[in-house]
BANU-649048 format. One line per field, with one value per residue: residue in one letter; z, y, x of N, C-alpha, C in turn. Coordinates in Angstrom, 1 decimal, always signed. Layout:
<pts>
residu <- (A, ...)
n.Z <- (Z, ...)
n.Y <- (Y, ...)
n.X <- (X, ...)
ca.Z <- (Z, ...)
ca.Y <- (Y, ...)
ca.X <- (X, ...)
c.Z <- (Z, ...)
c.Y <- (Y, ...)
c.X <- (X, ...)
</pts>
This chain:
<pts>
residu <- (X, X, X, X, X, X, X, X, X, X, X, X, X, X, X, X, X, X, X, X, X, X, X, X, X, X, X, X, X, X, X, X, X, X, X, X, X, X, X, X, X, X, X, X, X, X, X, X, X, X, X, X, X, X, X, X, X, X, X, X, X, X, X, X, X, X, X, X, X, X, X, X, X, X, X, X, X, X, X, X, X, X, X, X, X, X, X, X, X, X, X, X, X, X, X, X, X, X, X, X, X, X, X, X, X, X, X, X, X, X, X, X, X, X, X, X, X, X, X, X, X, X, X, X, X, X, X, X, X, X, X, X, X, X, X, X, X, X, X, X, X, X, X, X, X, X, X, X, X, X, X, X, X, X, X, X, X, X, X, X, X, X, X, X, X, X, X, X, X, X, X, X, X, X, X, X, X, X, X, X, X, X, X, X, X, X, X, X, X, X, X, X, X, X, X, X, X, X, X, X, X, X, X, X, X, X, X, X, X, X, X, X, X, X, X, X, X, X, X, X, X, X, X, X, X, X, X, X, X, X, X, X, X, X, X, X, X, X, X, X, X, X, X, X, X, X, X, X, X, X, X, X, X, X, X, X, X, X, X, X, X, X, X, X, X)
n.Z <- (-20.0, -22.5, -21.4, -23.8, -23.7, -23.9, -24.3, -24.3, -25.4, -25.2, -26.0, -25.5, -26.3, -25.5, -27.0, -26.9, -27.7, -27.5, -29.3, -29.7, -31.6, -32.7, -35.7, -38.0, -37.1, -34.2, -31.4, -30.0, -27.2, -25.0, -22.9, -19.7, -17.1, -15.5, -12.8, -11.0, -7.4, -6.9, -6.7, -4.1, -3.7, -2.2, -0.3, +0.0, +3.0, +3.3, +3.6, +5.3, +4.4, +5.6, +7.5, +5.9, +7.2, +8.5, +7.2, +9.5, +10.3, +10.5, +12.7, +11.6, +13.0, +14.0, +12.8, +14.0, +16.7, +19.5, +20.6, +19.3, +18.3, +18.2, +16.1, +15.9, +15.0, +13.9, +15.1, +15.3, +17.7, +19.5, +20.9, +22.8, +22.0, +23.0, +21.2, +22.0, +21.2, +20.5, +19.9, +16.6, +16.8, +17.8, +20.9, +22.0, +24.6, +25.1, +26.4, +26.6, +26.2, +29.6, +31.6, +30.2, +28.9, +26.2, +24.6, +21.9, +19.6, +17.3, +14.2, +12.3, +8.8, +6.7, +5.4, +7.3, +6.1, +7.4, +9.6, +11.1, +13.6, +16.9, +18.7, +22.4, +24.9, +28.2, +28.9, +27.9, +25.2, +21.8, +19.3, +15.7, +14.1, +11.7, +10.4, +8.1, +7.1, +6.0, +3.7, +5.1, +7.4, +9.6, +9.9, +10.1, +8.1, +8.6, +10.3, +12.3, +12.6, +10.3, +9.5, +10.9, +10.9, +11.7, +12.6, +12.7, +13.9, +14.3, +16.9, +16.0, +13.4, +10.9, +11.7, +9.4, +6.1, +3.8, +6.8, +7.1, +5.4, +4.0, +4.8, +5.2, +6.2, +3.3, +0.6, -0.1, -1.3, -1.6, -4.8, -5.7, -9.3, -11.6, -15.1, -17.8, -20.9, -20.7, -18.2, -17.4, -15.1, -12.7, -10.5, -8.9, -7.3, -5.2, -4.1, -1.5, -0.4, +1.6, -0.5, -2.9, -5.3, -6.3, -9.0, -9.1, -11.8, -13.7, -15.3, -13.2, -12.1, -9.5, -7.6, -4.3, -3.0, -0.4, +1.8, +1.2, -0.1, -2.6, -5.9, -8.4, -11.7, -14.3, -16.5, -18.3, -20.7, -22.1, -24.6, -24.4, -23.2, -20.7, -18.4, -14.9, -12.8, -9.4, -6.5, -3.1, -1.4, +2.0, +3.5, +2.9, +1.5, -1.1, -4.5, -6.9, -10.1, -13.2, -16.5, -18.3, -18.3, -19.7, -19.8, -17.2, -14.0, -11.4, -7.9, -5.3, -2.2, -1.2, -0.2, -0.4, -1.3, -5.1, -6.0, -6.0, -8.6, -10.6, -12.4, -11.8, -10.3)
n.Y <- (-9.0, -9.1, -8.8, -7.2, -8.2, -6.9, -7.5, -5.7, -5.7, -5.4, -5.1, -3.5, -3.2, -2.5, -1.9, -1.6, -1.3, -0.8, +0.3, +0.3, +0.7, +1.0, +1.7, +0.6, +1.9, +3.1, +3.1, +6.7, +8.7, +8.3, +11.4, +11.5, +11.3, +12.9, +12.3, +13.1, +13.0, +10.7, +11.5, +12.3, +11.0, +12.2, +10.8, +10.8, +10.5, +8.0, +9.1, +8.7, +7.4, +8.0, +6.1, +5.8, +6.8, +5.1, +4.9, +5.4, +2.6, +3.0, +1.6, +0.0, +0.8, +3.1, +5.3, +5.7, +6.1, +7.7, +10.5, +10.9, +12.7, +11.5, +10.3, +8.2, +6.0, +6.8, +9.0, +10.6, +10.5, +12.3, +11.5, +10.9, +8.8, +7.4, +6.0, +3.3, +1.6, -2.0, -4.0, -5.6, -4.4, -1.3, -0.2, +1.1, +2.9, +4.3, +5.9, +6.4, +7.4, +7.2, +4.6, +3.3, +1.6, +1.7, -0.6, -0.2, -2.5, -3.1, -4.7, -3.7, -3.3, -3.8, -1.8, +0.5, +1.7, +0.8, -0.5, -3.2, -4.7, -5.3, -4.2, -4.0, -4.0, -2.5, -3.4, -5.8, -6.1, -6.6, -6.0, -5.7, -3.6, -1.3, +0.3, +3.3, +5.1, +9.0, +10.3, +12.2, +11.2, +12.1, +12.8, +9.7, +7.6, +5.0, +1.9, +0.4, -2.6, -2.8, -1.2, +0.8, +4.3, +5.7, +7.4, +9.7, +12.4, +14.5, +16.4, +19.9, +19.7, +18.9, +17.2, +14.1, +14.1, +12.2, +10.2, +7.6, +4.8, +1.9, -1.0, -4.0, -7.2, -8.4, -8.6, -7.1, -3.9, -0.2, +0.3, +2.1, +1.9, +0.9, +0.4, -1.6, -0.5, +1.8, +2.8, +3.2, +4.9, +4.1, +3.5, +0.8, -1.5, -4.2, -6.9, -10.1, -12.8, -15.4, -17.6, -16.3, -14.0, -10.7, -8.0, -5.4, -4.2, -5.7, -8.4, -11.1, -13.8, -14.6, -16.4, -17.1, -17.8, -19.6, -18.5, -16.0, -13.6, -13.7, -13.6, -14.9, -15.5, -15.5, -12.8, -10.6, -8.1, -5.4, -6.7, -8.2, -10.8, -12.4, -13.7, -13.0, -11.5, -11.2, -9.9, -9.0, -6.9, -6.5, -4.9, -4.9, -2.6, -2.2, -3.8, -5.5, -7.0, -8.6, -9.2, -11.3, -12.0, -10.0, -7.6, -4.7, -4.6, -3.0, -2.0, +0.6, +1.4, +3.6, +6.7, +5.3, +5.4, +4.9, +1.6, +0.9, -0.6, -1.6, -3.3, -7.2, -10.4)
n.X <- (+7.0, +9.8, +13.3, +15.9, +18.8, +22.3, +25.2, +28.6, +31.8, +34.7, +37.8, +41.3, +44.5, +47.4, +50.8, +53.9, +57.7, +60.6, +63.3, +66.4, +69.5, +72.7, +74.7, +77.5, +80.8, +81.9, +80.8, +79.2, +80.3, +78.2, +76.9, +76.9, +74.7, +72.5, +71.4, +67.5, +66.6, +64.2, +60.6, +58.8, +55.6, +53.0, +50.7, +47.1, +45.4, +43.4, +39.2, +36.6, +33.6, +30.7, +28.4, +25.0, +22.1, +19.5, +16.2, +13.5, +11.7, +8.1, +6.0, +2.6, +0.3, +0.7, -0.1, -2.9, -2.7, -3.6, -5.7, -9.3, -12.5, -15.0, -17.8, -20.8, -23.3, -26.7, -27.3, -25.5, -23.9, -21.3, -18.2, -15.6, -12.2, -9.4, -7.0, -4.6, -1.7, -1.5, +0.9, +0.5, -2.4, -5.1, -6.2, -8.9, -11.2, -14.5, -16.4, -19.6, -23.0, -25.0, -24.0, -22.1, -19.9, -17.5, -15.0, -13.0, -11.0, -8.9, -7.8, -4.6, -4.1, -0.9, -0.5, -1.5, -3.4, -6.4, -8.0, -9.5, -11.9, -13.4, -15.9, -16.8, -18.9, -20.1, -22.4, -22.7, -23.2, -22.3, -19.9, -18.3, -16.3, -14.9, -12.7, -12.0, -8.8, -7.9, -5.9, -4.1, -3.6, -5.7, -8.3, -11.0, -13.0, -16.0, -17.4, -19.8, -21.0, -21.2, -23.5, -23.9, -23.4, -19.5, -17.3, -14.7, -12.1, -9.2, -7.9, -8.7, -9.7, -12.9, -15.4, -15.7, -17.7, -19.5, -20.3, -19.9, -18.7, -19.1, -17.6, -16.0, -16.0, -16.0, -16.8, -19.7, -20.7, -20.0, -18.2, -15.8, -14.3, -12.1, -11.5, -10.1, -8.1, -8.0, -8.8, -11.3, -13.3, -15.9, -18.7, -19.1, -21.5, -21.4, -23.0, -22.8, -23.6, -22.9, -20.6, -21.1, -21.3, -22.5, -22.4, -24.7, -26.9, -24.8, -24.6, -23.1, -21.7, -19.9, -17.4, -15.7, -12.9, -11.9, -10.5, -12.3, -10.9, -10.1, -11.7, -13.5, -15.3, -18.0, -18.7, -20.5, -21.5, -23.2, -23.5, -20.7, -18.9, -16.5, -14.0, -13.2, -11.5, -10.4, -8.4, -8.6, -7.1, -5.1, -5.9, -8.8, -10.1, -9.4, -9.0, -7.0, -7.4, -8.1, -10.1, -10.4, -8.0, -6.1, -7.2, -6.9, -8.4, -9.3, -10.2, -11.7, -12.6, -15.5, -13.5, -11.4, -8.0, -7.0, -5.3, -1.7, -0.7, -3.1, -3.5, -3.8, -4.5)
ca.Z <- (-21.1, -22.4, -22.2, -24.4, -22.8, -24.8, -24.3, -25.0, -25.5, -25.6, -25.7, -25.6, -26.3, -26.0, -27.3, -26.8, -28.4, -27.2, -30.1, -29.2, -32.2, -33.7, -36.8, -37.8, -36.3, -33.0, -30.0, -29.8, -26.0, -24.3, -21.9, -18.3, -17.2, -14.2, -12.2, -9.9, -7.0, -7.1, -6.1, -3.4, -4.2, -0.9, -0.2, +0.9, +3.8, +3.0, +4.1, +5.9, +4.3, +6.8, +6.9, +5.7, +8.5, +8.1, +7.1, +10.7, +10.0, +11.3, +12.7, +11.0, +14.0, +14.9, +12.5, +14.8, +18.1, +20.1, +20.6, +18.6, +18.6, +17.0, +15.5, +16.1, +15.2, +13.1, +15.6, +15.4, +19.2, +19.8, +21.7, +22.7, +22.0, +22.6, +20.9, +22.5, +20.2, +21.4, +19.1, +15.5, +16.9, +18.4, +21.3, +22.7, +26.1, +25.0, +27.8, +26.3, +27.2, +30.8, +32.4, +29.3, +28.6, +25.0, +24.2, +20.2, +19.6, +15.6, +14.0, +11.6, +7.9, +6.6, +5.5, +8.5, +5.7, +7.9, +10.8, +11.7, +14.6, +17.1, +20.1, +23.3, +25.9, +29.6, +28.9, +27.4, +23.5, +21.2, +17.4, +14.7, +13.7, +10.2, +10.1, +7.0, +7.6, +5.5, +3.4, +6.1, +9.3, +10.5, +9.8, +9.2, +8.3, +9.1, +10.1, +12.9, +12.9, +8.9, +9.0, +11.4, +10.8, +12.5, +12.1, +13.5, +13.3, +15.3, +17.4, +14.8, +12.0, +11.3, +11.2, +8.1, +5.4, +4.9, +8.0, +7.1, +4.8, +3.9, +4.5, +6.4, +6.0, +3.0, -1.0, +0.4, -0.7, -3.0, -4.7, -7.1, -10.0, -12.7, -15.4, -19.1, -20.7, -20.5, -16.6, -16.8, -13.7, -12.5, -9.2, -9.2, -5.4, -4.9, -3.2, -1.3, +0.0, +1.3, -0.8, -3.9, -4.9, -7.7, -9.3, -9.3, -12.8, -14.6, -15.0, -13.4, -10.8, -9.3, -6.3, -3.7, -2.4, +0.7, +2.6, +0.4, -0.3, -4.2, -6.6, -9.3, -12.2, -15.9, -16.5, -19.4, -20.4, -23.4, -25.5, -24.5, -22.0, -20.4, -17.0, -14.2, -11.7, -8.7, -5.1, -2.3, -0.7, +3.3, +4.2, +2.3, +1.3, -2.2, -5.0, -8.0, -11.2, -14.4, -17.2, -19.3, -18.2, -20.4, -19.0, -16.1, -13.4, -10.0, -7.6, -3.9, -1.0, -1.6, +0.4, -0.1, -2.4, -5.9, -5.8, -6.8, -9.5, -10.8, -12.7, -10.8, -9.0)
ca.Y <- (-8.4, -9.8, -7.7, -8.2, -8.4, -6.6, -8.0, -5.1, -6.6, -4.3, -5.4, -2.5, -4.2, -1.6, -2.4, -0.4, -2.1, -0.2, -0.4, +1.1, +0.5, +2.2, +1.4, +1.4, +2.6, +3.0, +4.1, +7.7, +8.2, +9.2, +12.0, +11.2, +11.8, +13.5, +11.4, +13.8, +12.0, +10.5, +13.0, +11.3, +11.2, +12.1, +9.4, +11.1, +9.6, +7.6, +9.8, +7.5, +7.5, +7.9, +4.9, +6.4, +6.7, +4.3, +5.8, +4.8, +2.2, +3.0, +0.5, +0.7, +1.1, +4.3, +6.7, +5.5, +6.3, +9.6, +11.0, +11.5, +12.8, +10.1, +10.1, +7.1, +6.6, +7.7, +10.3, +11.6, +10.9, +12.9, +10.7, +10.8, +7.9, +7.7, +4.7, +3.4, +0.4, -3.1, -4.9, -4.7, -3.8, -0.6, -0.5, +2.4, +3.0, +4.8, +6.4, +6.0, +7.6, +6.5, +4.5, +2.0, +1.5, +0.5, -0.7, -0.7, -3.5, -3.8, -5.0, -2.8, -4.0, -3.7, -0.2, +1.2, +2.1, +0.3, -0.8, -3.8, -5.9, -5.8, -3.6, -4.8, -3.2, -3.3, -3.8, -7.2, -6.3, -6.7, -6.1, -5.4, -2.2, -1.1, +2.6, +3.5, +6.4, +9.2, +10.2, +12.8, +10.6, +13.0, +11.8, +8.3, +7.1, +3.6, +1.4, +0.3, -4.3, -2.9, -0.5, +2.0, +5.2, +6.1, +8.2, +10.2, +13.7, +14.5, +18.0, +21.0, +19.2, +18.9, +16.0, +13.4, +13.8, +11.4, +9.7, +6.0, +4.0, +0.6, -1.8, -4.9, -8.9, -9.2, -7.8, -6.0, -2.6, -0.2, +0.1, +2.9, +0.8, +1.2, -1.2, -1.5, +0.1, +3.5, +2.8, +4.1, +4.9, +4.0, +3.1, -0.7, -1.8, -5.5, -8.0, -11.3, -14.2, -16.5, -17.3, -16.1, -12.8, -10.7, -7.2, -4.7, -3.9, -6.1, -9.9, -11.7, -14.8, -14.9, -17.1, -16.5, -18.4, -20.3, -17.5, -15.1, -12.8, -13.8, -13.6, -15.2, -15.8, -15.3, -11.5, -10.2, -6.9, -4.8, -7.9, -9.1, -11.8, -13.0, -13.9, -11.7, -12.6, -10.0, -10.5, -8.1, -6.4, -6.8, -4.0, -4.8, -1.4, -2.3, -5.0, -5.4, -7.9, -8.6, -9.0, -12.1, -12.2, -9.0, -5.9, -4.8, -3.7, -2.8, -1.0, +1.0, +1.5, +5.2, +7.2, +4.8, +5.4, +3.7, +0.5, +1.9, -1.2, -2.0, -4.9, -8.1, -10.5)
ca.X <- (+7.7, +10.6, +14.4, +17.0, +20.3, +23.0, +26.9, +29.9, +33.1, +36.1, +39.7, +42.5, +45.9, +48.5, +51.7, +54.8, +58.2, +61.8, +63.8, +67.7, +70.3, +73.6, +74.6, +78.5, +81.3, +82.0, +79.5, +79.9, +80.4, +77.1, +76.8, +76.4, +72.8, +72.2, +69.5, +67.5, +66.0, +62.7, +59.7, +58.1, +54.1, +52.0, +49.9, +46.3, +44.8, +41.5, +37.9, +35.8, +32.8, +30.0, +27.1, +23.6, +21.1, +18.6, +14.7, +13.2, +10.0, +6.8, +4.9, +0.9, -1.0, +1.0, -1.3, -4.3, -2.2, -3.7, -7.0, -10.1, -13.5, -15.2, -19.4, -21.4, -24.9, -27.6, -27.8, -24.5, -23.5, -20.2, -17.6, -14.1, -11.4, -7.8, -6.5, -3.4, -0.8, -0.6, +1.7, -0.5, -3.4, -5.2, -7.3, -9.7, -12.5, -15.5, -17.6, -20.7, -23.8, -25.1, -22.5, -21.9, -18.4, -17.3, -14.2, -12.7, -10.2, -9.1, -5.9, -4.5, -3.0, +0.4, -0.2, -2.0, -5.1, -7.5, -8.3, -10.9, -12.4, -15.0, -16.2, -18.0, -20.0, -20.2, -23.9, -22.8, -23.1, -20.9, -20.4, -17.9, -15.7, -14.4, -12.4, -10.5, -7.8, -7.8, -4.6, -3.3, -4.1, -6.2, -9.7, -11.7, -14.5, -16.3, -19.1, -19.9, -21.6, -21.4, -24.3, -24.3, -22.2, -18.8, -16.1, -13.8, -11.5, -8.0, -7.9, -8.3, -10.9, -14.1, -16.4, -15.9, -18.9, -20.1, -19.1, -19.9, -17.9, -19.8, -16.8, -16.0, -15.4, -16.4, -17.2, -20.1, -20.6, -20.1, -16.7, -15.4, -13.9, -11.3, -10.8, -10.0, -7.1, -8.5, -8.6, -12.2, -14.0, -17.4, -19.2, -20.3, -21.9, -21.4, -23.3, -22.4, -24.1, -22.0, -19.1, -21.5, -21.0, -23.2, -23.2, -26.1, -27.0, -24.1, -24.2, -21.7, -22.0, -18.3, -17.6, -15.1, -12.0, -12.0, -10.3, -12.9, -10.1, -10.2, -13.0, -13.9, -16.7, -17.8, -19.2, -21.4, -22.1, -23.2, -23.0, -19.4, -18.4, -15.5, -14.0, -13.2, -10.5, -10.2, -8.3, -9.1, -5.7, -5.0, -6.7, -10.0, -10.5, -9.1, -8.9, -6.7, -8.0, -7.7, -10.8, -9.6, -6.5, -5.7, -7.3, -7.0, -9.6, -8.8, -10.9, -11.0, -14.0, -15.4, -12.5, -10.0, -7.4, -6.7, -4.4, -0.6, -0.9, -4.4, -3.9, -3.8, -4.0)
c.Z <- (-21.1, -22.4, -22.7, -23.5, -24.0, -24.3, -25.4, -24.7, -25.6, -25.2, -26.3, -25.4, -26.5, -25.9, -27.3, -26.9, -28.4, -28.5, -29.8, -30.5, -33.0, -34.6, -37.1, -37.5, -35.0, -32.4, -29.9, -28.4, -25.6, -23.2, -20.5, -17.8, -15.8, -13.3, -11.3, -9.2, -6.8, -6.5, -5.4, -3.6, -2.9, -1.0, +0.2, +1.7, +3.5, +3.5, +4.3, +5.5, +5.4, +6.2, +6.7, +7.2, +8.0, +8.4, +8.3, +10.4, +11.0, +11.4, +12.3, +12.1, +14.1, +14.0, +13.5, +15.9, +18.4, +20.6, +19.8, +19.1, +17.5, +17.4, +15.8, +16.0, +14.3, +13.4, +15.9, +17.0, +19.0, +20.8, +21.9, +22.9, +22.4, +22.7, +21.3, +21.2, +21.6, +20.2, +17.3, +15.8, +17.8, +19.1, +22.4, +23.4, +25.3, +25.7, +26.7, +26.6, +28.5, +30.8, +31.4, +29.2, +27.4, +25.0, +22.8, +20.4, +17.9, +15.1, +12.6, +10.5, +7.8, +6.1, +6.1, +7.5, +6.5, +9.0, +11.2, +12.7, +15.1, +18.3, +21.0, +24.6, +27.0, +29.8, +28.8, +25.5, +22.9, +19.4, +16.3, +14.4, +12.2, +10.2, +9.0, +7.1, +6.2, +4.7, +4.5, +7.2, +10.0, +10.9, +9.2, +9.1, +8.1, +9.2, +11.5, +12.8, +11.0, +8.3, +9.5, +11.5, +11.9, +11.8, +12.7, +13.0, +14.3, +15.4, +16.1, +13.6, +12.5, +11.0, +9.7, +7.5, +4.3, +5.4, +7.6, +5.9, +5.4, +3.9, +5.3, +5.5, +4.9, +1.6, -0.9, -0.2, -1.7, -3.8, -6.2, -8.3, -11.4, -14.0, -17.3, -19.2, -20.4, -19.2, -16.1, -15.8, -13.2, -11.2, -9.2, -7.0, -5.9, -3.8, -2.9, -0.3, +0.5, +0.9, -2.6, -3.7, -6.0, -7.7, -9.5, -10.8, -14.2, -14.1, -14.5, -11.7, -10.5, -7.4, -5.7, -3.2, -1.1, +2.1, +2.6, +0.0, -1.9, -4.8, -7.9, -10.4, -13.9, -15.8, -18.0, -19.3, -21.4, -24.9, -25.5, -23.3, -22.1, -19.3, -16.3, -12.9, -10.9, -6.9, -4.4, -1.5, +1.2, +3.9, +3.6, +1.9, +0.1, -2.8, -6.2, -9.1, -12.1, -15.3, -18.7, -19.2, -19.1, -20.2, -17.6, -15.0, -12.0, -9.2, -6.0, -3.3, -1.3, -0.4, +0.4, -1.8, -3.4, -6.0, -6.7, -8.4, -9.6, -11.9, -11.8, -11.0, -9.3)
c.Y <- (-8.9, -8.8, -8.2, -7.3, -7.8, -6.9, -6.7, -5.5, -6.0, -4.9, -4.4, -3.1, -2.8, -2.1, -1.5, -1.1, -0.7, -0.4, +1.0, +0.3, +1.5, +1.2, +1.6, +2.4, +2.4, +3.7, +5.3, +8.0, +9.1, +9.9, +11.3, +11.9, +12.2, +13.2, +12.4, +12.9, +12.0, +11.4, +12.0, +11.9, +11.0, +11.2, +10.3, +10.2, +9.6, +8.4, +8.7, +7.9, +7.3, +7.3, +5.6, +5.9, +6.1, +4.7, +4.9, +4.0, +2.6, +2.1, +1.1, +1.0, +2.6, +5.6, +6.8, +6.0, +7.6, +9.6, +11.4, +12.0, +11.9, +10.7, +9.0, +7.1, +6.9, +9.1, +11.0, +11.4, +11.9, +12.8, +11.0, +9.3, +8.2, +6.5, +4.4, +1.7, -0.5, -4.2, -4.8, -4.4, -2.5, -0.8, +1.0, +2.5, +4.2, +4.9, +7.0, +6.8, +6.8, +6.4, +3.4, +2.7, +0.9, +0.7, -1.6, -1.6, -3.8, -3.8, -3.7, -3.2, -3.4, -2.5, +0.8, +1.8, +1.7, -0.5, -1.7, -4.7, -5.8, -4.7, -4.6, -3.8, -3.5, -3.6, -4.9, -7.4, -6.5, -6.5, -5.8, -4.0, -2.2, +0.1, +2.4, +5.4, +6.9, +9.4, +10.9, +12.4, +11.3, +13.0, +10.8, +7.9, +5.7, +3.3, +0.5, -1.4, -4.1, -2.3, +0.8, +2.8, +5.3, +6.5, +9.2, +11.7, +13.9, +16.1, +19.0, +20.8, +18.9, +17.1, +15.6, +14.0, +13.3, +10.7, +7.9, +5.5, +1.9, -0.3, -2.6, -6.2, -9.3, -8.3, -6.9, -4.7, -1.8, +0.6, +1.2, +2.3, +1.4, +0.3, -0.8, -0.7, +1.9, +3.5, +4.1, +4.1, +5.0, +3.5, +1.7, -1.3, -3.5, -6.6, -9.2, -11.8, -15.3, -16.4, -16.8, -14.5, -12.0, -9.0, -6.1, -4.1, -4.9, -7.5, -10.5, -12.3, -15.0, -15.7, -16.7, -17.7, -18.9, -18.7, -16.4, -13.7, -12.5, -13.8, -13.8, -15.6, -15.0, -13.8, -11.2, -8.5, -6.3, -5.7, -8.8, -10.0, -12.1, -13.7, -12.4, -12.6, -11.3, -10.9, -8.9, -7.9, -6.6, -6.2, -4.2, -3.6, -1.4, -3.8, -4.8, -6.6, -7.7, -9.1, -10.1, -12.5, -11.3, -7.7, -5.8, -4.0, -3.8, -2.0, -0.7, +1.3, +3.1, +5.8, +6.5, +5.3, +4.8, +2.8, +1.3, +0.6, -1.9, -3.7, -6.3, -9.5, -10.6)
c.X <- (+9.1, +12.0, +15.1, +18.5, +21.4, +24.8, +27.6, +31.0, +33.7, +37.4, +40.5, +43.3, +46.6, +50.3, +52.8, +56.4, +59.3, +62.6, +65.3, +69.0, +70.9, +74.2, +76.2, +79.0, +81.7, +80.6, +80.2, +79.3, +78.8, +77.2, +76.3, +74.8, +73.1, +71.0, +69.1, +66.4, +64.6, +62.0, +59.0, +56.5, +53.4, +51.1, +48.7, +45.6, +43.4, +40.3, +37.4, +34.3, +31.4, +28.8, +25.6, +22.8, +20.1, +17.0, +14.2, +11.7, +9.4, +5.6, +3.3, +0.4, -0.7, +0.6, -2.6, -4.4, -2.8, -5.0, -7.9, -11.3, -13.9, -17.2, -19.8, -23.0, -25.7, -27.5, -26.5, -24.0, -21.8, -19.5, -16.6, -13.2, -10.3, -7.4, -5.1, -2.7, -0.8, -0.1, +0.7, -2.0, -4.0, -6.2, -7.6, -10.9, -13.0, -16.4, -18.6, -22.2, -24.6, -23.8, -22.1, -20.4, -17.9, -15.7, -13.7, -11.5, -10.0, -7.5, -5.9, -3.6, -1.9, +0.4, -0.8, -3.2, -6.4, -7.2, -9.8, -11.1, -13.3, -15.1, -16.9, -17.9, -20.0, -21.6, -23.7, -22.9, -21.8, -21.2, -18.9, -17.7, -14.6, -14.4, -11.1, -10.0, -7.6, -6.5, -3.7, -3.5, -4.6, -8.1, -10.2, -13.0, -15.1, -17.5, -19.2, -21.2, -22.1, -22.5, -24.5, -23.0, -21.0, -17.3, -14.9, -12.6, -10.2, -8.6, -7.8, -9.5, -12.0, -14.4, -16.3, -17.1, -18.4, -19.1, -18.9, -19.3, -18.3, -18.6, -17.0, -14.5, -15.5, -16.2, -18.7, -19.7, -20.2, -18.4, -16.6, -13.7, -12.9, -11.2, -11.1, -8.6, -6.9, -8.7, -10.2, -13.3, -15.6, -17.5, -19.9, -20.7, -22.0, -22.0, -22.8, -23.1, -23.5, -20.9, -19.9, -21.4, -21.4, -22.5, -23.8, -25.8, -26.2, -24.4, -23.3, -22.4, -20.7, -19.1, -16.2, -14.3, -12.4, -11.8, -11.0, -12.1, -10.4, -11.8, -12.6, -14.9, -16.5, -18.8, -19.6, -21.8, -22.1, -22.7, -21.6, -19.2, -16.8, -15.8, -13.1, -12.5, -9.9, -9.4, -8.1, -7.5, -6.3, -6.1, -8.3, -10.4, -9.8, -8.6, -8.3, -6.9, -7.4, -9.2, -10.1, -8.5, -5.2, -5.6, -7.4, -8.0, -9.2, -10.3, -10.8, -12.8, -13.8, -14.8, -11.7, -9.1, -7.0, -5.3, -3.1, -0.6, -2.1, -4.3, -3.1, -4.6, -2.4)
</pts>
């Protein structure tokens, strides 16, 4: 959008022009004036304006920091964590049933929404972790190698429902969507293959950036086509687009919140 710039010009010229003349005759003698001495004008001493306190950042990991009871499972196990900060990532020991030992390990993006990496096992396993934090940091829910539930609650709350949140590495999954100028809302689930990426129900063959962050491809639907140009935010738990390069379509992982600007990239 284009602004226009407005220029006000003001010039004040004040002019002020003594004019002292007598006119024949003589000067008739002027009274002596009586000067009284200047009023001396207190000076007040300057107030030192005091420097604003600076809003203290919080590094992202430090919603994650503490203790949970965390879900795992089809079967619901009921575990305890207490994730501790190491520089952007958090990491947490899970006593296990038996004597297994897991420990979570996942970096956390630039606005502490999410949290992903990998666990591994004193058994020797290992797999993949994906927790997205609710809005009051107090419960999350996730996925555990991207299919099996996990979730988690702080002292005081109950158990997530549902606990699992289909996210990860990828476009995977099913994503509640915005788009047009009426920013209207529907549920579309996305598959990917590779760096191919479809779908379910709507036409559209998009392909994916090197880094697969981006997405793009030609889309069809209800008789109209275009293109469709989407890139996935840090946290993967949301993506903002564009639909021709006109409307805009954004969208968020179900419990994540909608992108604060939906059109994009």
């Amino acid at each position: 959008m284009n602004k226009n710039s407005f220029t006000l010009k003001a010039t004040i010229i004040f002019s002020l022009t003594l004019i002292s003349a007598c006119t024949g005759g003589e000067r008739p003698a002027l009274p002596t004036a009586t000067t009284a001495p200047p009023t001396e004008i207190p000076t007040a001493e300057p107030t030192a304006t005091p420097a604003p306190t600076p809003t203290p950042t919080h590094p992202p990991q430090e919603a994650w920091v503490g203790p949970w009871t965390i879900w795992v499972n089809d079967n619901m196990e009921q575990l305890e964590v207490d994730f501790i900060s190491d520089n952007d990532h958090i990491i947490g020991v899970v006593e296990a049933s038996g004597s297994n030992t897991n420990t979570f390990s996942a970096s956390t993006n630039e606005d502490g929404l999410t949290a992903i990496g990998t666990w591994d096992s004193s058994s020797g396993r290992s797999g993949t972790i994906a927790m997205l934090i609710n809005e009051d940091k107090n419960q999350f829910i996730g996925n555990l190698d991207g299919t099996e539930p996990l979730c988690g609650a702080r002292d005081g709350y109950e158990q997530p429902s549902p606990c699992k949140c289909e996210f990860g590495f990828d476009w995977s999954g099913e994503w509640l969507v915005w788009l047009g100028t009426e920013q209207i809302e529907t549920i579309l689930l996305f598959t990917q293959d590779g760096n191919d990426v479809g779908i379910l129900i709507y036409e559209f063959e998009g392909i994916t950036s090197e880094d697969g962050f981006t997405l793009t491809g030609p889309w069809k639907a209800l008789g109209a086509s275009g293109t469709l140009e989407a890139k996935m935010l840090d946290n993967m738990a949301q993506f903002t687009g564009n639909l021709d390069q006109i409307y805009p379509i954004c969208g968020a992982r179900l419990g994540a919140p909608k992108p604060e600007t939906c059109m994009g990239p």
